[in-house]
Steps between C-alpha positions, in 0.01 A plus 500: 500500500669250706424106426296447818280783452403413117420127638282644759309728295452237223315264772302783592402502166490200381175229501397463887526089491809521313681699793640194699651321180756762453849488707464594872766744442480707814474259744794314365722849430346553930680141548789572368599827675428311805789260409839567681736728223814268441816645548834505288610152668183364620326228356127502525301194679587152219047461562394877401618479151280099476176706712536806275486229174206325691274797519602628122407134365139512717493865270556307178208267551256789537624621212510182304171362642304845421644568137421142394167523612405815356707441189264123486193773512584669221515265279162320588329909514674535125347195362180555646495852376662387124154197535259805570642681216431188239160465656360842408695440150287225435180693571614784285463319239744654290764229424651521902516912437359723753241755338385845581208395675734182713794751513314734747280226693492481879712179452788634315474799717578236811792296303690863453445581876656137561762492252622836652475387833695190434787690329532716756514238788755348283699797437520536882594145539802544298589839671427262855794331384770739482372698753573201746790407333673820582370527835719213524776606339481788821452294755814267409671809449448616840531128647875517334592858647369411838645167563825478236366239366489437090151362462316707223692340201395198550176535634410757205591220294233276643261774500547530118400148447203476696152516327399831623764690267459230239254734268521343183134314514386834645625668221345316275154550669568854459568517138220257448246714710636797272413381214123410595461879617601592188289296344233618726534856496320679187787686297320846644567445846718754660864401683504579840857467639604624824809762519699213743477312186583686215863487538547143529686319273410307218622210523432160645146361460246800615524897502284429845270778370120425543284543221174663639195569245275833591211269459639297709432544928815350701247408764628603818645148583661500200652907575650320831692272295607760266673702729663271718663422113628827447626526847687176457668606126548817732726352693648294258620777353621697745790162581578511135575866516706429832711272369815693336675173416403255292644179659391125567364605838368897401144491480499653118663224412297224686155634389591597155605133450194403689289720242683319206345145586849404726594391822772735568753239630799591595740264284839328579634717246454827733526316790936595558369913519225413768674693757534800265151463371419519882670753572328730239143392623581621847572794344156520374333410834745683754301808493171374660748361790593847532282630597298493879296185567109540349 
């Protein structure tokens, strides 16, 4: 499935006020084929490439200014959740242990429900990242082929340093909430794991599988959430298994560093084989531009 297609389907999917914080890839890819196609010879207007840059860097802030906030959440919704923990500890009783009679109560019940909520928000969060970082990875692509310009290098450069693919904090939240489900979860409790996700990798900080007990209802907000996670790590996925070169700008590479607590950059020390290194992620693009207009 072409690039466009899978972004399009994961905002169907995806949590409703979360839609407009993603990359408005279509109306920029609309933009772009509106552009004038440069010629051999011709060189393109000196202002499009500074007005294309302007419009990318307003997309950055979203970015930024959403992930921060949510990411700022997550940590005040853990701590609250790890406090409500430690309260029903101390009624327990049972030197801060959770007994049969605690481990079953309407409370803990609620602090499971929230604990898998929160790891699945934050599971998307993380998957919101790459997701928009290789929408723009397309879009620069496209900006390049259209106007002959050579502006993805650098500008995936910035993009890699910017605090919406920054996921080590996230990360952490993530292994952190992990352990607390664990914790939570009696040792009985059945492993639900959905087929997108049983595949994945293990490595980096999270298998992204959700733990689900039978005694435990998702609630149906909570069911929302959980899907528009799988469709995410669906998605993922499916750019992973596109990418059939494993370079400083393939997205394999990119998000397997990403899932390994680093940044990606691209170094000084690859820097001299950026035009070859560009050359093979066309390669891995040029078939969605092949085929007609969506």
């Amino acid at each position: 499935m072409k690039f466009g297609k899978e972004f399009t389907t994961h905002l169907e999917e995806t949590l409703p006020e979360w839609r407009d914080k993603y990359l408005c890839y279509k109306p920029l890819k609309k933009l772009l084929k509106n552009l004038p196609p440069t010629d051999g010879g011709d060189n393109p207007p000196p202002h499009l490439q500074d007005w294309f840059v302007r419009i990318l860097n307003e997309e950055l802030d979203k970015f930024n200014d959403f992930y921060v906030d949510k990411e700022e959440e997550f940590i005040i919704r853990l701590q609250e959740l790890k406090e409500r923990i430690e309260r029903v500890k101390e009624k327990s009783g049972k030197d801060g242990v959770l007994t049969k009679d605690s481990e079953f109560s309407d409370e803990v019940m609620g602090i499971r429900k929230d604990f898998v909520a929160i790891h699945g928000e934050m599971v998307l969060l993380k998957n919101y990242s790459s997701l928009n970082f290789a929408g723009l990875v397309k879009i620069l692509k496209k900006f390049d082929k259209r106007t002959g310009r050579l502006l993805r290098l650098p500008f995936t450069q910035l993009a890699l340093d910017q605090p919406f693919f920054t996921t080590e904090p996230l990360n952490r939240l993530v292994c952190e909430c992990e352990e607390n489900l664990e914790l939570l979860f009696p040792l009985e409790a059945e492993v639900v794991e959905s087929d997108a996700t049983a595949e994945e990798p293990k490595r980096g900080t999270t298998s992204y599988a959700t733990n689900v007990s039978p005694a435990l209802p998702l609630g149906e907000e909570n069911v929302d959430i959980y899907r528009s996670t799988l469709a995410a790590i669906k998605a993922i996925q499916g750019l992973k298994k596109a990418s059939s070169t494993y370079n400083p700008l393939s997205f394999s590479y990119i998000f397997g560093n990403q899932d390994n607590d680093s940044t990606g950059a691209i170094t000084a020390e690859n820097s001299d084989s950026d035009q070859s290194v560009a050359s093979q992620s066309d390669k891995e693009t040029d078939q969605e531009d092949s085929h007609p207009p969506e």
